[in-house]
C-alpha positions in Angstrom: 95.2 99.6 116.1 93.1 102.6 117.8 93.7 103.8 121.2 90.9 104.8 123.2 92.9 105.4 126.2 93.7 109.2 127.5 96.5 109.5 129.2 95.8 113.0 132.3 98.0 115.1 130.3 97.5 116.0 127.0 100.3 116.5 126.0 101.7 112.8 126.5 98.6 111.9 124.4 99.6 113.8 122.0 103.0 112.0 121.7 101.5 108.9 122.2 99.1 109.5 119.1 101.9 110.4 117.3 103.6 107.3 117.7 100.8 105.2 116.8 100.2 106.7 113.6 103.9 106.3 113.3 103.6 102.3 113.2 100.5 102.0 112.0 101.2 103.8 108.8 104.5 101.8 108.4 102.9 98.7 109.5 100.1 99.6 106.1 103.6 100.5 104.4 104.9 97.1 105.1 101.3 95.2 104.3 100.5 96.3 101.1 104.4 95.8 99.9 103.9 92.3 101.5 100.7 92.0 99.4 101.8 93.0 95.8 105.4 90.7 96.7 102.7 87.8 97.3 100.7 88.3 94.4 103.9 88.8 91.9 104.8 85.1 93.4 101.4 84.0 92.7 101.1 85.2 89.0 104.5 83.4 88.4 103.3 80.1 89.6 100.1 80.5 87.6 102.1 81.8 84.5 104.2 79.0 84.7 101.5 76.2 85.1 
């Protein structure tokens, strides 16, 4: 999710940059917990195979 896009003021840039990191680092946050909940389902089906 990079923005390549400059807004005329920096300053809205700024903010907008900010905002992006904002989701993107909670939408990582919310992957790898989604990751490591799917592979705990997985070992229990193998386990219990």
């Amino acid at each position: 999710m990079k923005v390549k896009e400059k807004t005329k003021r920096n300053g809205e840039y700024s903010e907008y940059q900010k905002i992006i990191k904002m989701v993107d680092s909670a939408h990582k946050k919310a992957m790898s917990f989604t990751k490591t909940d799917y592979q705990k389902k997985l070992e229990k089906v193998f386990s219990s195979c």
